[in-house]
N, CA, C and O atoms as a Tripos MOL2 file, in Angstrom:
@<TRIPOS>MOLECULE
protein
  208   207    52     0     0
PROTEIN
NO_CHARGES

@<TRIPOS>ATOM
      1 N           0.8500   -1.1790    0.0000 N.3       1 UNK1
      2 CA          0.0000    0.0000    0.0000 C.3       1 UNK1
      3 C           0.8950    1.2420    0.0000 C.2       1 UNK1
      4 O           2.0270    1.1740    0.4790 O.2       1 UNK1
      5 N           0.4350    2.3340   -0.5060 N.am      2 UNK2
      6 CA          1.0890    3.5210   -0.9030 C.3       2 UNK2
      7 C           1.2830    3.9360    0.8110 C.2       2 UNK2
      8 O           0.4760    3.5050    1.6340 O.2       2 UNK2
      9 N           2.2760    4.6870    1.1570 N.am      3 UNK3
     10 CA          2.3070    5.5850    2.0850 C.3       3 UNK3
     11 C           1.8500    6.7140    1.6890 C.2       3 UNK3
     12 O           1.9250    7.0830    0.5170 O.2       3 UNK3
     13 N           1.1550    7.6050    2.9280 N.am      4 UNK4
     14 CA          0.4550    8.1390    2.8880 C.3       4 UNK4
     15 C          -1.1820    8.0560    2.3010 C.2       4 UNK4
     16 O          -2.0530    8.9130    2.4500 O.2       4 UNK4
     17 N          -1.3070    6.5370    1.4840 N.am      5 UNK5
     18 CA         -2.8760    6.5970    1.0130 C.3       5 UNK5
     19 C          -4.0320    6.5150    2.3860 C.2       5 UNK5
     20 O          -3.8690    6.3030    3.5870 O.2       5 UNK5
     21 N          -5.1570    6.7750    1.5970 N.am      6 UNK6
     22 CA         -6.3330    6.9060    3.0630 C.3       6 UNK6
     23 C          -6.9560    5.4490    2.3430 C.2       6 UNK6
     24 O          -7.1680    4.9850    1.2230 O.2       6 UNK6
     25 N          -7.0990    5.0530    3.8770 N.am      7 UNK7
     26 CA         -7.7680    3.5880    3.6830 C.3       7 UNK7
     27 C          -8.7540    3.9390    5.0720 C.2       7 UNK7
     28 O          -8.3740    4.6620    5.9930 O.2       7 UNK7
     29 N         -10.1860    3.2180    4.9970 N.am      8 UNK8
     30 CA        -11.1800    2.6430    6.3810 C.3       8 UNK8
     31 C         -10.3490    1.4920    7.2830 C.2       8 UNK8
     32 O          -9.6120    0.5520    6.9850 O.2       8 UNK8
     33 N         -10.8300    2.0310    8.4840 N.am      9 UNK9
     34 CA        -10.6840    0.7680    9.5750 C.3       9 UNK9
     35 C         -11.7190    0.7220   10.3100 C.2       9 UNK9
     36 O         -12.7010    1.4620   10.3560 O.2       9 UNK9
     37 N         -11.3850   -0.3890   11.0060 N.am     10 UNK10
     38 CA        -12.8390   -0.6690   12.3240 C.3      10 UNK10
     39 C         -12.2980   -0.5060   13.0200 C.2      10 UNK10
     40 O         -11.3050   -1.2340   13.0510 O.2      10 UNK10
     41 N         -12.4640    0.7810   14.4280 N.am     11 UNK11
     42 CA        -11.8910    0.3590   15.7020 C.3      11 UNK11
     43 C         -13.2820   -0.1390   16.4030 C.2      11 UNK11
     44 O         -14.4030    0.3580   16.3000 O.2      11 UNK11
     45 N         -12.8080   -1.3940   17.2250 N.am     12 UNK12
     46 CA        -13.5070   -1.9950   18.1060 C.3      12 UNK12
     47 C         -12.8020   -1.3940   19.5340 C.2      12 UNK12
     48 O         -11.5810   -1.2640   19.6320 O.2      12 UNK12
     49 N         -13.8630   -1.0050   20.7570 N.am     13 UNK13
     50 CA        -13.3580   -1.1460   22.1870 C.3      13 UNK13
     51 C         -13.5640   -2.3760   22.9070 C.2      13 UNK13
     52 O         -14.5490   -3.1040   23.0280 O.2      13 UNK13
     53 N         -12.4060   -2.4260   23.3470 N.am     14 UNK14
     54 CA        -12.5350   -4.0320   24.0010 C.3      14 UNK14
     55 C         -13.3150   -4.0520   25.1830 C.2      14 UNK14
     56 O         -13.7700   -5.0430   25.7540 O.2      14 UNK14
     57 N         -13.4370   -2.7080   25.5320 N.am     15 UNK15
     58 CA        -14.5220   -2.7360   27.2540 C.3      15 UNK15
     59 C         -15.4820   -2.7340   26.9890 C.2      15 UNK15
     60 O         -16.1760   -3.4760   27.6840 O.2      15 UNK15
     61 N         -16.2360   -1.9410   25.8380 N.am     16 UNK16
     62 CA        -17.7020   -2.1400   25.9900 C.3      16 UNK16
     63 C         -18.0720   -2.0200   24.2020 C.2      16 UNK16
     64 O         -18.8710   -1.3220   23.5780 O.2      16 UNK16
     65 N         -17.1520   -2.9730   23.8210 N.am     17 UNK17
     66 CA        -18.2190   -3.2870   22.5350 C.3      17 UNK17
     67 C         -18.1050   -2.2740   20.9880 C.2      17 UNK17
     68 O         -17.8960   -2.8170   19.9030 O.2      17 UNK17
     69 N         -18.3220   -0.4070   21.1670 N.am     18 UNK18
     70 CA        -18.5330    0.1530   20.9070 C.3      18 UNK18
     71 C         -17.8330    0.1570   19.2320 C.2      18 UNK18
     72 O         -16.6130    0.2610   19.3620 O.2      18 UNK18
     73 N         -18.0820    0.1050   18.2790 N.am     19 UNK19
     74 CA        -17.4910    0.2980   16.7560 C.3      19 UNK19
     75 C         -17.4240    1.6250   16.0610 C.2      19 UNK19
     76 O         -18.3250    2.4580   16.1560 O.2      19 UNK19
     77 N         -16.3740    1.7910   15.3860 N.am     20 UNK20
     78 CA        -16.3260    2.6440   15.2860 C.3      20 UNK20
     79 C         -15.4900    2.8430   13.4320 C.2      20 UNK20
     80 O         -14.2980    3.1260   13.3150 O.2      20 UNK20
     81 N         -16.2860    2.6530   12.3900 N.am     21 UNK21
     82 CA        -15.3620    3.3480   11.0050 C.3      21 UNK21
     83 C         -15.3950    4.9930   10.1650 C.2      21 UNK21
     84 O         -16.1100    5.7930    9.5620 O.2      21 UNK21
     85 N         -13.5460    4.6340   10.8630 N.am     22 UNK22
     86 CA        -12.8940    5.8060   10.0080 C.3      22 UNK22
     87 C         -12.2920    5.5680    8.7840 C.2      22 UNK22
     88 O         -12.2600    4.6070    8.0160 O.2      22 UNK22
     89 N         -11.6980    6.9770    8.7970 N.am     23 UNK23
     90 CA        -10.8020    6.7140    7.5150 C.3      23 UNK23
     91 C          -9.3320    6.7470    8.0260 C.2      23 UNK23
     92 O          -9.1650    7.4970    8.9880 O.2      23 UNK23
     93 N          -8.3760    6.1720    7.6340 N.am     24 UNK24
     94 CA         -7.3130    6.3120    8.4660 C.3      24 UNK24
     95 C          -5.9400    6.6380    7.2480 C.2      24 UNK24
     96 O          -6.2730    6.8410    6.0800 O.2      24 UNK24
     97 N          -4.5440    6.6640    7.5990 N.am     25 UNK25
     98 CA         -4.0150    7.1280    6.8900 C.3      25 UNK25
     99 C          -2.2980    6.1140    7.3880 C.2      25 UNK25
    100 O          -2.0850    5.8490    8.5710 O.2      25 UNK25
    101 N          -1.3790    5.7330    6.3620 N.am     26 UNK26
    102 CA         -0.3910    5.1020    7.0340 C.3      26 UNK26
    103 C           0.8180    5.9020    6.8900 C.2      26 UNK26
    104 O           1.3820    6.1640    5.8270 O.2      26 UNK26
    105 N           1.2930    6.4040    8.5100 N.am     27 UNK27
    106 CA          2.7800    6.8300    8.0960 C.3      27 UNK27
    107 C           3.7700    6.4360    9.1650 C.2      27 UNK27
    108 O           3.6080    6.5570   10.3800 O.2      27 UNK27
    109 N           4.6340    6.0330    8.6440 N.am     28 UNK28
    110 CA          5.9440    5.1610    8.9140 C.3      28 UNK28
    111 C           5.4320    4.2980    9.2920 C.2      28 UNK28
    112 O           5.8100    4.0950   10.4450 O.2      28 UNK28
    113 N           4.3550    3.2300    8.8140 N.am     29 UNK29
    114 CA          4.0520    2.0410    9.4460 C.3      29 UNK29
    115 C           2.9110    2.0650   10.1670 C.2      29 UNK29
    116 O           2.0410    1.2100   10.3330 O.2      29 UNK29
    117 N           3.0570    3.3370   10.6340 N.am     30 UNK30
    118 CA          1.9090    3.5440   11.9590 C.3      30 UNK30
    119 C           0.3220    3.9350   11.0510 C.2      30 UNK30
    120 O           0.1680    4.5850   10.0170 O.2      30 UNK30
    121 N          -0.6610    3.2630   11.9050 N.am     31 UNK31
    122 CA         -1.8220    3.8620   11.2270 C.3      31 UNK31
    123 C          -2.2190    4.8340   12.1600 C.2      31 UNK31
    124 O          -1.9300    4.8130   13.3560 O.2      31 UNK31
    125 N          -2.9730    5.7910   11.5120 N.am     32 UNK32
    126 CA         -3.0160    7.2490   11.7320 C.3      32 UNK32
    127 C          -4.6510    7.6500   11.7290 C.2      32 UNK32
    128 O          -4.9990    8.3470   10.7760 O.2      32 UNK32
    129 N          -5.4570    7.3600   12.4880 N.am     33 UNK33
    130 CA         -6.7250    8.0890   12.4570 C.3      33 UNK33
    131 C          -7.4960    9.2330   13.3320 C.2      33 UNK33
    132 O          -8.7070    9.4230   13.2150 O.2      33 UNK33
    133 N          -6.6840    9.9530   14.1960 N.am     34 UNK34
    134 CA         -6.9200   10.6970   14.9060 C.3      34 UNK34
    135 C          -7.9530   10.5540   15.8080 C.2      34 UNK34
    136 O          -8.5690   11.4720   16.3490 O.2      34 UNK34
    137 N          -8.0820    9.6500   15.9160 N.am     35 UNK35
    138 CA         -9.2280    8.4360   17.1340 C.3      35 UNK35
    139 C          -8.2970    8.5060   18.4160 C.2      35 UNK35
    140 O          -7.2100    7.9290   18.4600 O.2      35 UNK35
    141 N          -8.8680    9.3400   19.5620 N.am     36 UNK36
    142 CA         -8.6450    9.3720   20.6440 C.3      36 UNK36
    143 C          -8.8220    8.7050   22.2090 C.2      36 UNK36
    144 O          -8.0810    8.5190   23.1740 O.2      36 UNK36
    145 N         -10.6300    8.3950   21.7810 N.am     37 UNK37
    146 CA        -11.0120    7.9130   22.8960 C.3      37 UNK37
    147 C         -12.5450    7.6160   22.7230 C.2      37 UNK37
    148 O         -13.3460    8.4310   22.2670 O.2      37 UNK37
    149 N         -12.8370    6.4080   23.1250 N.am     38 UNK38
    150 CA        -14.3520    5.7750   23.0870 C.3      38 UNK38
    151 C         -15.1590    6.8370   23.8140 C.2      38 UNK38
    152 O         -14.7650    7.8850   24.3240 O.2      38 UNK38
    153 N         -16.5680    6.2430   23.7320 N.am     39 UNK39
    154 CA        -17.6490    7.3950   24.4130 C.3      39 UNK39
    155 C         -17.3660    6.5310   25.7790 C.2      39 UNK39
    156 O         -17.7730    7.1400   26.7680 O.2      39 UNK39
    157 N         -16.6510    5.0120   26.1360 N.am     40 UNK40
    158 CA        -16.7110    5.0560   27.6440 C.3      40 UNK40
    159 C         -15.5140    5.5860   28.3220 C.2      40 UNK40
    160 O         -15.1460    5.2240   29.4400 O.2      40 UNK40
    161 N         -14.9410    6.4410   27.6020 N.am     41 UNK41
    162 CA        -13.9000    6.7380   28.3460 C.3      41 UNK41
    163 C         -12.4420    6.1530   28.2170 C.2      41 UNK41
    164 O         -11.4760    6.5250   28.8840 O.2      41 UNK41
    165 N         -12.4460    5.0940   27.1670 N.am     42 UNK42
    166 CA        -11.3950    4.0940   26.9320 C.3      42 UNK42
    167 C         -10.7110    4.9890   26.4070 C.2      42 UNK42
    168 O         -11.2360    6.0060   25.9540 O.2      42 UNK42
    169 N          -9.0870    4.7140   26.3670 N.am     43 UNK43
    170 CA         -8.1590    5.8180   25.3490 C.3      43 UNK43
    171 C          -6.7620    4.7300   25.1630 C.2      43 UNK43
    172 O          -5.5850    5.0100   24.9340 O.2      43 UNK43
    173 N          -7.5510    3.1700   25.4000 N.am     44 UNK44
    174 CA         -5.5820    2.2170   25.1350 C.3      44 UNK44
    175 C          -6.2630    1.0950   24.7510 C.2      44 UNK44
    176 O          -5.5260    0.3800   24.0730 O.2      44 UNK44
    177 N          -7.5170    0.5720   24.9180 N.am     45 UNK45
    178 CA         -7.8810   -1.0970   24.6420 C.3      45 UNK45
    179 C          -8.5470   -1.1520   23.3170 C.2      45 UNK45
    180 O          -9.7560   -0.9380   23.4040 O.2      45 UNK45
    181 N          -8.1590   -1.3500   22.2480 N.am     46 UNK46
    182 CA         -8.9910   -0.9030   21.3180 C.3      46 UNK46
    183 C          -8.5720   -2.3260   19.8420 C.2      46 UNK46
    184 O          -7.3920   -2.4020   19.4980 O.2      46 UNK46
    185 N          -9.3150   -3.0080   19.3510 N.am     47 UNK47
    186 CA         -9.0800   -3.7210   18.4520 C.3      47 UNK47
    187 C          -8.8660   -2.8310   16.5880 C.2      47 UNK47
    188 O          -9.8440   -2.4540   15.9430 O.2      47 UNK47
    189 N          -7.8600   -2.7310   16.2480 N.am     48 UNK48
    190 CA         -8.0360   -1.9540   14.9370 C.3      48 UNK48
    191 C          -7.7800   -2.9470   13.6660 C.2      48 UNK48
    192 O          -6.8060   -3.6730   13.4660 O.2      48 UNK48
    193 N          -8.8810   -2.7700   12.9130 N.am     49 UNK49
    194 CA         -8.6350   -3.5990   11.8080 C.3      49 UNK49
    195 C          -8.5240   -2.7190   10.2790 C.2      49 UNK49
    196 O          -9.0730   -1.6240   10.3960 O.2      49 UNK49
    197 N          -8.1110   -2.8870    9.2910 N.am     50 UNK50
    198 CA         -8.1470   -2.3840    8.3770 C.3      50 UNK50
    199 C          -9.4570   -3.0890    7.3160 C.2      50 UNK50
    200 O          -9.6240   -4.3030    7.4370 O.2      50 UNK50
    201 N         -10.0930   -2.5550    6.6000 N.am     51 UNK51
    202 CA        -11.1360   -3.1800    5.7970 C.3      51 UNK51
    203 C         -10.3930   -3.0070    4.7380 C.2      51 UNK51
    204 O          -9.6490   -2.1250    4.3110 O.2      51 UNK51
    205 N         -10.9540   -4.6110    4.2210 N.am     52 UNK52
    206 CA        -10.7240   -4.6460    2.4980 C.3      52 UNK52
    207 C         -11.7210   -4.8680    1.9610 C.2      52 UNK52
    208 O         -11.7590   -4.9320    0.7320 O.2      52 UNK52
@<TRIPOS>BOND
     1     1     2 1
     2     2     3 1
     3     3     4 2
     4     3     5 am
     5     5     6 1
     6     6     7 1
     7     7     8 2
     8     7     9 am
     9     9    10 1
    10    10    11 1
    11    11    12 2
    12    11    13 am
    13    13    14 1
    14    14    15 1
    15    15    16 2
    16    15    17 am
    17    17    18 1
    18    18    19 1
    19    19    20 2
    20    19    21 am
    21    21    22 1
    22    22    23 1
    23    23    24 2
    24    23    25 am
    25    25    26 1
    26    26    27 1
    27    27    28 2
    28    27    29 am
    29    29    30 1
    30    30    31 1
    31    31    32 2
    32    31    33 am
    33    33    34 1
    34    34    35 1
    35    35    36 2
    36    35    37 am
    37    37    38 1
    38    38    39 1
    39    39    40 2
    40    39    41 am
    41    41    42 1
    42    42    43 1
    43    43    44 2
    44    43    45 am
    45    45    46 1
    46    46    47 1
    47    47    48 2
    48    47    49 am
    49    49    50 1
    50    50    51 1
    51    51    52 2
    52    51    53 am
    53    53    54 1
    54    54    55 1
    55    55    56 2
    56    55    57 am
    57    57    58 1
    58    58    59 1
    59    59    60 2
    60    59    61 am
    61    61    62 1
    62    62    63 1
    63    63    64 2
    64    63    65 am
    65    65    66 1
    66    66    67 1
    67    67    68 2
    68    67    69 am
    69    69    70 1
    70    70    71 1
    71    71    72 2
    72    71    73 am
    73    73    74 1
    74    74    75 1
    75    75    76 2
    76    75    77 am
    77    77    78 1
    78    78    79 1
    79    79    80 2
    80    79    81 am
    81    81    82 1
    82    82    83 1
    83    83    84 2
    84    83    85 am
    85    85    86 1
    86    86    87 1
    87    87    88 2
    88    87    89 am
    89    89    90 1
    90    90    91 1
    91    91    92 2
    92    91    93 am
    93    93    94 1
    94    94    95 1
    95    95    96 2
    96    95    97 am
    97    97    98 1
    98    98    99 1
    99    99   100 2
   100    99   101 am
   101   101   102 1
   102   102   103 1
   103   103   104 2
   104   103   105 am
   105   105   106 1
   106   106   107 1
   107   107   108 2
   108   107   109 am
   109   109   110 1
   110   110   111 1
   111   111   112 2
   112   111   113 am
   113   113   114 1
   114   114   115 1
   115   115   116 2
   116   115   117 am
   117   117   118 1
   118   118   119 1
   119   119   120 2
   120   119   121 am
   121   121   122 1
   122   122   123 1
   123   123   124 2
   124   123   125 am
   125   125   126 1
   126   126   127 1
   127   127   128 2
   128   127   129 am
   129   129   130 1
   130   130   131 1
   131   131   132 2
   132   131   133 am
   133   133   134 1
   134   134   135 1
   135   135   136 2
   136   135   137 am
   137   137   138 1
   138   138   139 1
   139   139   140 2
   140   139   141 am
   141   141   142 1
   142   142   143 1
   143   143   144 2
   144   143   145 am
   145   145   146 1
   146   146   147 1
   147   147   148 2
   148   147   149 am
   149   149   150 1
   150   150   151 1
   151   151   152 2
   152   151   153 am
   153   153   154 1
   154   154   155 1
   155   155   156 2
   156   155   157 am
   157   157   158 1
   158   158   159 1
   159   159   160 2
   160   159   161 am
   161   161   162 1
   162   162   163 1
   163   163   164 2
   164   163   165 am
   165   165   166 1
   166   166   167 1
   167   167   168 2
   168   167   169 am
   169   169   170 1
   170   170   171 1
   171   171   172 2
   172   171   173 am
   173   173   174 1
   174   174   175 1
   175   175   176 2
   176   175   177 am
   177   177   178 1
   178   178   179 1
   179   179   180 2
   180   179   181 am
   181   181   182 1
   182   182   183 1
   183   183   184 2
   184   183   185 am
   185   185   186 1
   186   186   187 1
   187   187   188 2
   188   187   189 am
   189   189   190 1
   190   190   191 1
   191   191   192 2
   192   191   193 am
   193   193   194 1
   194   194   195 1
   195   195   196 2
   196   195   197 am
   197   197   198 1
   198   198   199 1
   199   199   200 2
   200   199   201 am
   201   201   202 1
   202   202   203 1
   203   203   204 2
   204   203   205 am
   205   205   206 1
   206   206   207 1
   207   207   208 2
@<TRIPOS>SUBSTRUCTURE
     1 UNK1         2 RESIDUE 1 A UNK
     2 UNK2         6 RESIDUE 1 A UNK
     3 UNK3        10 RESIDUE 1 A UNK
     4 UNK4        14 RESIDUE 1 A UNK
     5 UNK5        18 RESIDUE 1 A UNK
     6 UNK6        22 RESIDUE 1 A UNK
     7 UNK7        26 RESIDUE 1 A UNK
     8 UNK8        30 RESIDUE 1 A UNK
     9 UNK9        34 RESIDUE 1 A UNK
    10 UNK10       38 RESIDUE 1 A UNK
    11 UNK11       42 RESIDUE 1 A UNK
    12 UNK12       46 RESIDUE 1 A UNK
    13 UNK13       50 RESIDUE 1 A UNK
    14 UNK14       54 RESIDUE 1 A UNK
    15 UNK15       58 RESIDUE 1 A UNK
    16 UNK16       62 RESIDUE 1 A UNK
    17 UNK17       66 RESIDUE 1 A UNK
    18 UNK18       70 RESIDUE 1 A UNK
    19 UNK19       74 RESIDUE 1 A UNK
    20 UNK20       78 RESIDUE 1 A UNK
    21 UNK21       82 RESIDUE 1 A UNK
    22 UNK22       86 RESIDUE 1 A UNK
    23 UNK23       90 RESIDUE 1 A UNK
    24 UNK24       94 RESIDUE 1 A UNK
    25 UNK25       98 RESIDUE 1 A UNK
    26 UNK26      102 RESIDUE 1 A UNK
    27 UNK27      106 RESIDUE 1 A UNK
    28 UNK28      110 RESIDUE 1 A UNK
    29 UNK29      114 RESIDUE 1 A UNK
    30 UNK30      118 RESIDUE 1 A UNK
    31 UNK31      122 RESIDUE 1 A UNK
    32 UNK32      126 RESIDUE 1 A UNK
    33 UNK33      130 RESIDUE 1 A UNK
    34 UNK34      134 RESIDUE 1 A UNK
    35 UNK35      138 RESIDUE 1 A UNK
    36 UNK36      142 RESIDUE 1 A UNK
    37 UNK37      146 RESIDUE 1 A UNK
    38 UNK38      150 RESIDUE 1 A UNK
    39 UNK39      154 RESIDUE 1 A UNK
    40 UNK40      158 RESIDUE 1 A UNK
    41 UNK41      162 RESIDUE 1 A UNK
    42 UNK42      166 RESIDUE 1 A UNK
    43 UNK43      170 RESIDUE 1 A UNK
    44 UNK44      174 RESIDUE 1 A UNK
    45 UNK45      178 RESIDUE 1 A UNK
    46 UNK46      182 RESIDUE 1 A UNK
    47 UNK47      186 RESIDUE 1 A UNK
    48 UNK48      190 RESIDUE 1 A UNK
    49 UNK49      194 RESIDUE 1 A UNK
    50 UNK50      198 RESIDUE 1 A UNK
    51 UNK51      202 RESIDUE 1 A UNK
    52 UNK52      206 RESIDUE 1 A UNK
């Protein structure tokens, strides 16, 4: 995949369930969606998947 292209992911919270698709972005490896924090308050347990 290109660096820098925008691709969707799913973040899942692992405490309570909650889903969540963005659009996300890859740089140096790292994916990049400016996703901070669930509505319960979560901000570290989080399942991220990329969609194809």
């Amino acid at each position: 995949m290109a660096e820098n292209a925008r691709f969707k992911v799913t973040i899942r919270c692992k405490q309570c369930g909650e889903r969540f698709v963005l659009k996300a972005k890859r740089d140096k490896g790292r994916i990049d969606t400016g996703f901070r924090q669930c509505i319960c308050s979560n901000e570290t347990d989080f399942d991220i998947e990329p969609n194809v």
